[in-house]
C-alpha beads as a LAMMPS data file, in Angstrom:
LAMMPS data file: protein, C-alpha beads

147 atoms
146 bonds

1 atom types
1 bond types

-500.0 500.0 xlo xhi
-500.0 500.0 ylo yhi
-500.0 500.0 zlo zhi

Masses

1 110.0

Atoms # bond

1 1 1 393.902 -225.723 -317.438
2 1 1 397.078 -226.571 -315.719
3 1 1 395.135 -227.645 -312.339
4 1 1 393.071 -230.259 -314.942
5 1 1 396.104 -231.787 -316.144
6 1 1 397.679 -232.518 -313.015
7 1 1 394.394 -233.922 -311.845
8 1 1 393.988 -235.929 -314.075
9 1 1 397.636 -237.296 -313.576
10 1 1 396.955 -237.592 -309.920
11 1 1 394.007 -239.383 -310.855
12 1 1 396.021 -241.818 -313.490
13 1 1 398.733 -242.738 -310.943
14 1 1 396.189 -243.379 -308.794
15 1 1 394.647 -245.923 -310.550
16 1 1 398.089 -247.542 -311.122
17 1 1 398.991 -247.940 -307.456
18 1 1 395.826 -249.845 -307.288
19 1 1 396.295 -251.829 -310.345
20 1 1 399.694 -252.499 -309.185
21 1 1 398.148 -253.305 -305.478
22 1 1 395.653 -256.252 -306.920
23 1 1 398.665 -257.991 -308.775
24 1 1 400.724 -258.266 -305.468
25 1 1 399.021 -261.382 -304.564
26 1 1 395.613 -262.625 -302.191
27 1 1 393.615 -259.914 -300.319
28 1 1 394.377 -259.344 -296.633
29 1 1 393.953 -262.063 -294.241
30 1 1 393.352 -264.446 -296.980
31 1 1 395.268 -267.812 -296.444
32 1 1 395.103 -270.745 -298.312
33 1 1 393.854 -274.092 -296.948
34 1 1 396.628 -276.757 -296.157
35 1 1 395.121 -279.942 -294.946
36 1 1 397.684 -282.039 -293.250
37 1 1 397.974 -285.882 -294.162
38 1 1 395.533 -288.136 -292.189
39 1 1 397.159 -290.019 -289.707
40 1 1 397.790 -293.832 -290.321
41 1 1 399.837 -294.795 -287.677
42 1 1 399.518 -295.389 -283.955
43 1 1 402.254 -295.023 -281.875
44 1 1 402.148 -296.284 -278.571
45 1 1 403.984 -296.263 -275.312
46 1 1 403.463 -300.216 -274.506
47 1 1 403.932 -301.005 -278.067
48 1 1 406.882 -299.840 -279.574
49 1 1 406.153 -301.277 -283.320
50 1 1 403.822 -298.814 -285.107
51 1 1 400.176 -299.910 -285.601
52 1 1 398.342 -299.212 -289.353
53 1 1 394.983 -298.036 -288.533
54 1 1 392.476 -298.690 -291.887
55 1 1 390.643 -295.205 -292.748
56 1 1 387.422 -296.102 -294.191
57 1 1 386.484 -295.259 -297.863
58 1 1 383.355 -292.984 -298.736
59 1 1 380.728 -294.036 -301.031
60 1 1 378.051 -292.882 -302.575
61 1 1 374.386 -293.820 -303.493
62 1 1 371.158 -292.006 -304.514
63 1 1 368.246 -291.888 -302.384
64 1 1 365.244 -294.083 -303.170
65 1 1 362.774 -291.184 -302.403
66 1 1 364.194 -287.946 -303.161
67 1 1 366.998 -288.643 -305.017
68 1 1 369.682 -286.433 -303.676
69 1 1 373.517 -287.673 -303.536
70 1 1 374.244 -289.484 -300.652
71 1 1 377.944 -290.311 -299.539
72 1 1 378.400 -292.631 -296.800
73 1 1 381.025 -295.152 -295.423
74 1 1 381.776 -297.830 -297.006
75 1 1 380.002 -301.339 -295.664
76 1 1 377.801 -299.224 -293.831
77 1 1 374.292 -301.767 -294.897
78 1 1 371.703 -298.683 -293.829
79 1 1 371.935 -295.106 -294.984
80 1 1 369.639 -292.663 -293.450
81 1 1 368.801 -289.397 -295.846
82 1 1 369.178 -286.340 -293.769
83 1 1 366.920 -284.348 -296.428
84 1 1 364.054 -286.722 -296.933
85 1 1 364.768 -288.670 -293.433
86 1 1 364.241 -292.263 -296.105
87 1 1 366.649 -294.957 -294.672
88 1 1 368.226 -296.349 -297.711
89 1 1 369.318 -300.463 -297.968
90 1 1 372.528 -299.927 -299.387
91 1 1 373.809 -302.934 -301.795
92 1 1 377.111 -304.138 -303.159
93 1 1 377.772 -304.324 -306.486
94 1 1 377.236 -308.302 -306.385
95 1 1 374.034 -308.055 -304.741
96 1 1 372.822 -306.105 -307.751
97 1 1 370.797 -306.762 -311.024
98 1 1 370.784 -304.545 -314.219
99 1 1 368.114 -304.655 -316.787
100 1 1 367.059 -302.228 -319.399
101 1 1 363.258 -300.739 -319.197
102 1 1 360.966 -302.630 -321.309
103 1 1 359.400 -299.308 -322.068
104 1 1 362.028 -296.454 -322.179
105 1 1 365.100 -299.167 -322.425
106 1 1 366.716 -296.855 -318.912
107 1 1 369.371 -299.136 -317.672
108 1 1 367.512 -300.299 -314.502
109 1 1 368.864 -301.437 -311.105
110 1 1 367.368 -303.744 -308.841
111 1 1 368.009 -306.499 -306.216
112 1 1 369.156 -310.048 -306.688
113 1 1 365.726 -311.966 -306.179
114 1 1 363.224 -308.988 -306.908
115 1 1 360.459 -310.065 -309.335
116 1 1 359.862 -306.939 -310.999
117 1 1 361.572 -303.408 -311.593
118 1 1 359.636 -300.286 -311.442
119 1 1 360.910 -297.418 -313.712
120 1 1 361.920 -294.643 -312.330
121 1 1 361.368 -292.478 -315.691
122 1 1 358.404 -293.923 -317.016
123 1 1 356.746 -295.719 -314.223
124 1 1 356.849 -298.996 -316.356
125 1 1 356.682 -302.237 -314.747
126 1 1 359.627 -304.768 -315.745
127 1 1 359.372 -308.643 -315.512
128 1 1 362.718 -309.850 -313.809
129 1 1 361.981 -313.341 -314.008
130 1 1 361.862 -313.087 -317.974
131 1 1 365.489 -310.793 -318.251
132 1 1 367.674 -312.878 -316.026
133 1 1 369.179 -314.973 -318.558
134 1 1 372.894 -315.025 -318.813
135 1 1 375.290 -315.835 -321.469
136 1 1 375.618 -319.575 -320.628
137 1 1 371.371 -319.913 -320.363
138 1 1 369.078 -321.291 -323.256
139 1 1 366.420 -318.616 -324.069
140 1 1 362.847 -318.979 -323.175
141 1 1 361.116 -319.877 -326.586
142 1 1 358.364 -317.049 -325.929
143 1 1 361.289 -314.399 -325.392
144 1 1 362.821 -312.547 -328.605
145 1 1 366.477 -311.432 -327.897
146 1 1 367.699 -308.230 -329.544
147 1 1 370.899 -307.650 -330.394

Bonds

1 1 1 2
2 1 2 3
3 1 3 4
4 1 4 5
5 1 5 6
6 1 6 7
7 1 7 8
8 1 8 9
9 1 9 10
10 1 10 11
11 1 11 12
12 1 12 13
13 1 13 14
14 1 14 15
15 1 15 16
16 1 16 17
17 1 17 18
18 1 18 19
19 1 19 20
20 1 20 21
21 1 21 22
22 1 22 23
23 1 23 24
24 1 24 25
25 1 25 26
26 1 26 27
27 1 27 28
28 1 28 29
29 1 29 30
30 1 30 31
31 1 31 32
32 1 32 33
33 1 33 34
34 1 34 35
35 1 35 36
36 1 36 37
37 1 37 38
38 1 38 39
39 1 39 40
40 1 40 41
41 1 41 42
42 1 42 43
43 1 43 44
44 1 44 45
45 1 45 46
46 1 46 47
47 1 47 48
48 1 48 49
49 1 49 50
50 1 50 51
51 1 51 52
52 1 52 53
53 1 53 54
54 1 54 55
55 1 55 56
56 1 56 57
57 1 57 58
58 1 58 59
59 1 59 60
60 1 60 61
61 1 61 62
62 1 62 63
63 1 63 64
64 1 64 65
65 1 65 66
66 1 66 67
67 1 67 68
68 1 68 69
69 1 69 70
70 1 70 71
71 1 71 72
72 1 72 73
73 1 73 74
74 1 74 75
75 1 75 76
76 1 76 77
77 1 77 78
78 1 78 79
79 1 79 80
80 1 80 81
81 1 81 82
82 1 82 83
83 1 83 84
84 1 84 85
85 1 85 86
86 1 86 87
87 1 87 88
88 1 88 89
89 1 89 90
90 1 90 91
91 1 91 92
92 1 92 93
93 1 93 94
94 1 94 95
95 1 95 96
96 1 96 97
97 1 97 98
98 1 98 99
99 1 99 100
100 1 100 101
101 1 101 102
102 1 102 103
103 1 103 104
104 1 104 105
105 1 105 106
106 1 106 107
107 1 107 108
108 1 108 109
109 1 109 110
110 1 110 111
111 1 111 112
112 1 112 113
113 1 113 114
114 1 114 115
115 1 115 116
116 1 116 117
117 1 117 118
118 1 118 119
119 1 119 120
120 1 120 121
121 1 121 122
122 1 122 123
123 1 123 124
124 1 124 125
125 1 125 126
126 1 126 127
127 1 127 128
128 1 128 129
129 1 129 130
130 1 130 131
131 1 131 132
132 1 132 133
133 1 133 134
134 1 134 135
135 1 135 136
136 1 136 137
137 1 137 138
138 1 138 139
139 1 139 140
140 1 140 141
141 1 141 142
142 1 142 143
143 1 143 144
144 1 144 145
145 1 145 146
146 1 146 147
């Protein structure tokens, strides 16, 4: 009976140390991450006042084909898919229309000068030339504005 007992204490303290153990902090070898700064000035040898060099912002887009999340540089005017191999026309937010589906009413995106708008969710064909009135237009008389 007495061998039991101080098994079972072995057994207990045991456990502690290893409780105790996984509190202490990260697992062996493990090191966090530190990225350092990116460099933004130049320095050179010739040119004793420090040059600024511009790091260029990411941006994102969807592919046309698969429609997978693309990040690329910004004023980059191509983007190339590297799951679907699709090169992508990549537009600024000027060179962009919005219109809602006349179907589904999905906020649709399309290309200044584009007739029509295809829908991506309900394969619906959009008119362009019938949504592109702005604030400061008269409405067509056939056209019926919600609000």
């Amino acid at each position: 009976m007495e061998e039991i007992q101080q098994q079972t204490q072995k057994e207990e303290q045991k456990h502690r140390e290893e409780e105790e153990e996984e509190e202490e902090g990260p697992p062996p070898g493990w090191e966090s991450a530190v990225l350092p700064p990116p460099i933004v000035t130049i320095t050179a040898a010739v040119n004793p006042n420090p040059t600024t060099v511009e790091i260029p912002e990411k941006a994102q887009m969807v592919c046309g084909s698969c429609r997978r999340l693309l990040s690329y540089l910004r004023g980059s005017k191509h983007v190339k898919c590297s799951s679907c191999q699709t090169v992508n026309l990549v537009l600024e937010a000027n060179q962009v229309g919005q219109v809602n589906c006349n179907n589904c009413k999905l906020l649709l995106m399309y290309p200044y000068g584009a007739p029509a708008v295809r829908c991506s969710s309900c394969n619906s064909v959009t008119d362009i030339s019938v949504c592109i009135h702005r604030w400061f237009c008269a409405p067509c008389p056939n056209h019926t504005w919600k609000s």
